[in-house]
C-alpha positions as CSV (number, residue, x, y, z in Angstrom):
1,X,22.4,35.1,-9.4
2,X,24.2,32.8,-7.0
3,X,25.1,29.6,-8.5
4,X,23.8,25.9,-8.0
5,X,26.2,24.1,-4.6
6,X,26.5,20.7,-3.3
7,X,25.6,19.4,0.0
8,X,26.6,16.5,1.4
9,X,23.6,13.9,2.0
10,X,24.9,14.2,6.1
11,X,21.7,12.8,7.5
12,X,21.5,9.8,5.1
13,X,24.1,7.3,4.0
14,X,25.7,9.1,0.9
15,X,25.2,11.3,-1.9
16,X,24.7,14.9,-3.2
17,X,21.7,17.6,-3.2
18,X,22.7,19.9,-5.8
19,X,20.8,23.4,-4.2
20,X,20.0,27.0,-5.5
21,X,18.9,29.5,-4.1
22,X,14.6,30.2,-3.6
23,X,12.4,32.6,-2.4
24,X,13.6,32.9,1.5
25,X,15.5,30.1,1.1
26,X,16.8,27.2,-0.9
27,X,15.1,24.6,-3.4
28,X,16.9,21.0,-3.7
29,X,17.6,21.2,-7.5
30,X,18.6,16.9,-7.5
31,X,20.9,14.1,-5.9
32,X,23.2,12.4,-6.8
33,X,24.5,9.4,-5.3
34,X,23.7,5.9,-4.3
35,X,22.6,5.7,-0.8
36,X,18.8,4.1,0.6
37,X,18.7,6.4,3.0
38,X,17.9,10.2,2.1
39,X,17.9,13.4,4.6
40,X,16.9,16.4,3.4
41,X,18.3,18.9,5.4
42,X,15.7,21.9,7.2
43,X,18.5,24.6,6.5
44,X,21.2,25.4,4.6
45,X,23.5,28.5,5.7
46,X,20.9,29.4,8.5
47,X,17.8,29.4,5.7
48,X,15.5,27.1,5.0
49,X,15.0,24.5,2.5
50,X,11.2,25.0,1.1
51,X,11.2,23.4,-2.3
52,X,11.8,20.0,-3.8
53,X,12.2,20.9,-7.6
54,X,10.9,19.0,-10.8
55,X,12.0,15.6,-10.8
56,X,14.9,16.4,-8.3
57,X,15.1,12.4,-7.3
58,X,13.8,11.2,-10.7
59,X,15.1,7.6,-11.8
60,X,17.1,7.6,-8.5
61,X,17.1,3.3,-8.9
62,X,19.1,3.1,-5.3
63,X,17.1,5.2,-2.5
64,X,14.4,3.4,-0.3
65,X,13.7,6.1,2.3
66,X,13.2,9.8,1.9
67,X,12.9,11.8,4.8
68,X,11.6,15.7,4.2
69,X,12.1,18.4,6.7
70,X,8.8,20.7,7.8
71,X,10.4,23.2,6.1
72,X,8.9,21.9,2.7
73,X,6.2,23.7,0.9
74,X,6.7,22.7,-2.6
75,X,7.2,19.6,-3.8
76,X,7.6,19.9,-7.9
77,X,6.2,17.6,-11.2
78,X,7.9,13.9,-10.9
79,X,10.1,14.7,-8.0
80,X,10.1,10.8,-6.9
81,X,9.1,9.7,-10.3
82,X,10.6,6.0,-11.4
83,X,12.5,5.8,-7.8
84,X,11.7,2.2,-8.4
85,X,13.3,1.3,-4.8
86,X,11.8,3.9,-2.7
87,X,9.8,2.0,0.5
88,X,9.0,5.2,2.5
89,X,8.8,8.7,2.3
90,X,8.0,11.3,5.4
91,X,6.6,14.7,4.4
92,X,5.1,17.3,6.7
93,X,1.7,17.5,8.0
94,X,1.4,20.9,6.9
95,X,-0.4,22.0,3.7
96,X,2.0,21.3,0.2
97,X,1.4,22.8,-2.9
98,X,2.6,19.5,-5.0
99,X,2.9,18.8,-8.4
100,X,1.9,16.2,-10.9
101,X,2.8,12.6,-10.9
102,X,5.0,12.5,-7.6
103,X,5.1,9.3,-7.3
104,X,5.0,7.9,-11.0
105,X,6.5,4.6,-11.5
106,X,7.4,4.2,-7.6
107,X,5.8,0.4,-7.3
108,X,7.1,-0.3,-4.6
109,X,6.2,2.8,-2.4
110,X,4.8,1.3,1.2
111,X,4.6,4.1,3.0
112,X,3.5,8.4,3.2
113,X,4.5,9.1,6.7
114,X,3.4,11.9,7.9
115,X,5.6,14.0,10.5
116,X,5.0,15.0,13.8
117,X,5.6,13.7,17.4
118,X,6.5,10.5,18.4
119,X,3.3,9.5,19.5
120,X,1.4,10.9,16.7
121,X,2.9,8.8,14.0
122,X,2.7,6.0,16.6
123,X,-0.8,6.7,16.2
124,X,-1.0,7.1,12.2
125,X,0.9,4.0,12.1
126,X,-2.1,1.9,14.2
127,X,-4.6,3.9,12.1
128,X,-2.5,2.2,9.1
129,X,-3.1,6.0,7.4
130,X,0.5,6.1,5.9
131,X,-0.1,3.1,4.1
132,X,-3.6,4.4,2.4
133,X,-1.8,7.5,1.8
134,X,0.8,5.5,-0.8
135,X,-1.8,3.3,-2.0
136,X,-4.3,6.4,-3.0
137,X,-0.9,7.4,-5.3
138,X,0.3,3.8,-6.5
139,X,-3.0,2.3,-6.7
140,X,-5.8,4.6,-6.9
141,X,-3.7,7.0,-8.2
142,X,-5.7,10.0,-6.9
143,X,-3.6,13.1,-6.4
144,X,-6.1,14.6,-4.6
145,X,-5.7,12.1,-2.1
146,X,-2.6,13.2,-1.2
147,X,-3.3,16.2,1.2
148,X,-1.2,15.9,4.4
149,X,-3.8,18.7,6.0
150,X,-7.0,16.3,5.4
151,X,-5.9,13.1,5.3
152,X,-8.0,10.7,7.9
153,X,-10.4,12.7,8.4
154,X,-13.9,11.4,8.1
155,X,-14.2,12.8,4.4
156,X,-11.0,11.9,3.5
157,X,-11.5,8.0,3.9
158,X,-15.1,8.1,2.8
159,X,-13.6,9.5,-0.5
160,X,-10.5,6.7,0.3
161,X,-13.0,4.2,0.1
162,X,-15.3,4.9,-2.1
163,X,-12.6,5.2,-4.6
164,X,-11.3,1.7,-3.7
165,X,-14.6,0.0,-4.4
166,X,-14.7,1.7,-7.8
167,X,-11.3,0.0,-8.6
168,X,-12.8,-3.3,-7.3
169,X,-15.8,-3.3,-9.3
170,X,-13.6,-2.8,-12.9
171,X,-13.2,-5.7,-14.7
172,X,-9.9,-7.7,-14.2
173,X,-8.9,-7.4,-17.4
174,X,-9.2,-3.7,-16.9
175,X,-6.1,-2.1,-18.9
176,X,-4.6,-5.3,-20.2
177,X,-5.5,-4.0,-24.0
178,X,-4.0,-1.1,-23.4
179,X,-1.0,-2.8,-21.7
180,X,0.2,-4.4,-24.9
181,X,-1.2,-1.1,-27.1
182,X,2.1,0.4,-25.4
183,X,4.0,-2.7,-25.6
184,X,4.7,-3.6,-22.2
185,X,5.1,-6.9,-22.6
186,X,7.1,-7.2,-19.5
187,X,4.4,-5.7,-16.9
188,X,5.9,-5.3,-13.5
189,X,8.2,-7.5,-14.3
190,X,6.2,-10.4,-14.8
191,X,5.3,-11.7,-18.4
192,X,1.1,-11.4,-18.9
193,X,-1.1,-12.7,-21.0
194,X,-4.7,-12.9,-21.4
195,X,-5.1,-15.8,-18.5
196,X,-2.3,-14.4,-16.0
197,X,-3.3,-10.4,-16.2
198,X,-6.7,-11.4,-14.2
199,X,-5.4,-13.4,-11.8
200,X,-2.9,-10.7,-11.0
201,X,-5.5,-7.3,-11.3
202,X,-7.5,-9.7,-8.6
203,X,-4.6,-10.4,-6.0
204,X,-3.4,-6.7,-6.4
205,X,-6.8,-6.0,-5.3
206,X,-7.3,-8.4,-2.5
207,X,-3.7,-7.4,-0.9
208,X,-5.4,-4.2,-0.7
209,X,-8.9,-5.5,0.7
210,X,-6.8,-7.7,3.1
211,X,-4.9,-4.0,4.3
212,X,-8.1,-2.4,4.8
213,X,-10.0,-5.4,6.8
214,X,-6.7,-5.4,8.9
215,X,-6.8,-1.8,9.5
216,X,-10.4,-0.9,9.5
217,X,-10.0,3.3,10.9
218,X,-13.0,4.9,10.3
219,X,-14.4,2.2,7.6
220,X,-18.5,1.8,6.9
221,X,-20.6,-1.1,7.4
222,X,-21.8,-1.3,4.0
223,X,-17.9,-1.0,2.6
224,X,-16.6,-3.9,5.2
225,X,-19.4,-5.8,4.1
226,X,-18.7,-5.0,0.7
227,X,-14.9,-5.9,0.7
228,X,-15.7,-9.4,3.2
229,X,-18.4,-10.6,0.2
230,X,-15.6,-9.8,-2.4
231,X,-12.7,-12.4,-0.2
232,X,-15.4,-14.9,0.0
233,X,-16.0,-14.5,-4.1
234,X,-11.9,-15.4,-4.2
235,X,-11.6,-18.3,-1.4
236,X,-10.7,-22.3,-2.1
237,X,-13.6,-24.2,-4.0
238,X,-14.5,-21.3,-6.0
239,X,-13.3,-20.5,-9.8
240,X,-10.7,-17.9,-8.5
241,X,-9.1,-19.0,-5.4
242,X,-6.9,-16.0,-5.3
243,X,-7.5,-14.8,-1.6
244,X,-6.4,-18.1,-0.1
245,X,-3.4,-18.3,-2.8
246,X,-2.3,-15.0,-1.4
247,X,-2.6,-16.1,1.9
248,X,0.2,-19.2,1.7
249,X,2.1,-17.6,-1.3
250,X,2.8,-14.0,0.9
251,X,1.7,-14.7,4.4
252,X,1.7,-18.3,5.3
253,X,2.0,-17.8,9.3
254,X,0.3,-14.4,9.5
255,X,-1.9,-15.3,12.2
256,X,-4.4,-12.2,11.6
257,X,-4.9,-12.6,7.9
258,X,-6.2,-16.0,8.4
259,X,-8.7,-14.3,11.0
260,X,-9.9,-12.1,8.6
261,X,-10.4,-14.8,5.6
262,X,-12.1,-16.8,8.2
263,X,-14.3,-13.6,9.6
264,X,-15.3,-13.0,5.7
265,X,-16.9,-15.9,5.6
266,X,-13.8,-17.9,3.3
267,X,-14.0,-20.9,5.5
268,X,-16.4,-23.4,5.1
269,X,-17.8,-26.9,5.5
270,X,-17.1,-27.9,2.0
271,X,-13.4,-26.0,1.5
272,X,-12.3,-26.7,5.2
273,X,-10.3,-30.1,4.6
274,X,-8.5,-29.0,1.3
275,X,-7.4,-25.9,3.5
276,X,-5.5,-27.4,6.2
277,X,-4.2,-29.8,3.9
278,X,-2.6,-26.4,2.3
279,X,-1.5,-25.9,5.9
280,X,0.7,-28.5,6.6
281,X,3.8,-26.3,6.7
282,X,1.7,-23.7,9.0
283,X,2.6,-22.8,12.5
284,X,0.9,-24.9,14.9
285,X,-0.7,-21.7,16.9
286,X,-2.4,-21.0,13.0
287,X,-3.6,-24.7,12.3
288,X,-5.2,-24.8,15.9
289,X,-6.8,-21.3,14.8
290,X,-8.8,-23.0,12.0
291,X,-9.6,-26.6,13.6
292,X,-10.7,-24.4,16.9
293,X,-12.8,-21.7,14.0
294,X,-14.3,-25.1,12.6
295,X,-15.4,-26.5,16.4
296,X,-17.1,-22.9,16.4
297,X,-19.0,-22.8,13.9
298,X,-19.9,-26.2,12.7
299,X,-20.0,-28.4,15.5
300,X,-23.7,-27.8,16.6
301,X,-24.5,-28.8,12.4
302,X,-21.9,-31.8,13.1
303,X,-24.0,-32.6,16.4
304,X,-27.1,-32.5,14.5
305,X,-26.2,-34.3,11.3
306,X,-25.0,-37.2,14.3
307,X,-28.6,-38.1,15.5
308,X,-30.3,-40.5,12.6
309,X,-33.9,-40.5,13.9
310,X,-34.9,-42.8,11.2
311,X,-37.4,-40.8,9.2
């Protein structure tokens, strides 16, 4: 049997695949190295690369993009697993037979891309489809999610979404027993206790509720109903502010996130003042947003409350 080889990581910026021989063609075995950027080649000695083997890039601390060929058809158990760094990741569009756990561990994962033409993943990218692809793995952490073949169709997103609103509706303190069961004190790098766990669980779930307002392909009434009453729960003046916290701690002069807090019903008569006094440090296109959103919608009650009839 023809031994494992080393290929140079020529398409990226660095690094090692250790290959051996598979089926018609070659499986990457691991890499080594240190580079962000990662290339998996489509062929080696004129055949083709069609397996990514059990945790081939596991623990790999340094790689933020992955790019897979089309020649892929197996991807094995943990291959990204604990790739704490890893941002994106193209696969093809074809049907994978994929393993367990992928994507264990891989926080930080932004984006599946899915590969095709240029203007195809243009299109995916409006759709925002590579981005529920990593959050049904990082967040919802349903597997089955992950099919490259059915992803946005119709039943794919009703299943998206449906499992979404079953993660909203836990409690927030969801897990956080089990969390220091296992002794993970230091959760996500941040140390939790029984006030701070809550207030994280909710903005991990209104960063993704802000996502799927922003990029609403293929969403329900009653779920974008749903996911605006949940923002308004979390805006300034109630108990847990966290929606407009997000806003100024991660997206201060987003213009569009602001249009969808204010859309959801987050801005009001009562909490209007106290948020553009947050705002002072705003762009003036985003202040001029909300005083022009107040004129809008509260002037004809200002109008009214102006007359004093006297009775």
């Amino acid at each position: 049997m023809e031994q494992e080889k080393m290929i140079e990581n020529a398409g990226g910026d660095g690094g090692q695949f250790a290959v051996i021989p598979y089926k018609k063609g070659y499986a990457v075995k691991r890499y080594r190295g240190v580079g962000e950027r990662i290339v998996v080649p489509s062929k080696i000695d004129g055949k083709p690369v069609i397996m990514i083997e059990r945790k081939a890039f596991l623990s790999c601390k340094m790689i933020r993009h992955i790019v897979l060929p089309d020649t892929i058809e197996e991807i094995g158990d943990w291959a990204f697993a604990h790739a704490e760094q890893l941002r994106t990741i193209t696969i093809p569009s074809h049907a994978l037979s994929r393993g367990k756990e992928l994507f264990l561990g891989c926080k930080r994962l932004r984006e599946i891309i899915l590969d095709g033409t240029e203007e195809e993943k243009a299109l995916r990218a409006s759709q925002g489809l590579g981005r529920m692809l990593a959050l049904a793995v990082t967040i919802l952490h349903d597997y089955l999610l992950f099919d490259p073949v059915e992803a946005g169709s119709d039943e794919w997103v009703r299943r998206w979404d449906e499992k979404f609103m079953g993660l909203i509706a836990l409690d927030d303190l969801d897990g956080f027993e089990e969390l220091w069961t296992c002794g993970e004190e230091d959760y996500e790098g941040k140390d939790y206790d029984i006030r701070s766990y809550p207030v994280e669980k909710r903005k991990m779930k209104l960063r993704v509720v802000f996502f799927r307002l922003l990029f609403p392909y293929r969403i329900s009434d009653p779920v974008s109903t749903a996911l605006k009453e949940y923002l308004s729960c979390h805006t300034k003046g109630t108990p847990t502010p966290e929606a407009w916290e997000l806003i100024l701690e991660e997206h201060r002069n987003d213009l569009e996130y602001y249009k969808v807090f204010a859309d959801s019903g987050c801005v009001t008569e009562d909490n209007f003042d106290s948020l553009l006094a947050d705002m002072k440090d705003c762009s003036a296109e985003i202040r001029a947003y909300l005083i022009r959103y107040k004129e809008e919608h509260f002037a004809a009650k200002d109008a009214f409350a102006a007359f004093d009839l006297g009775w």
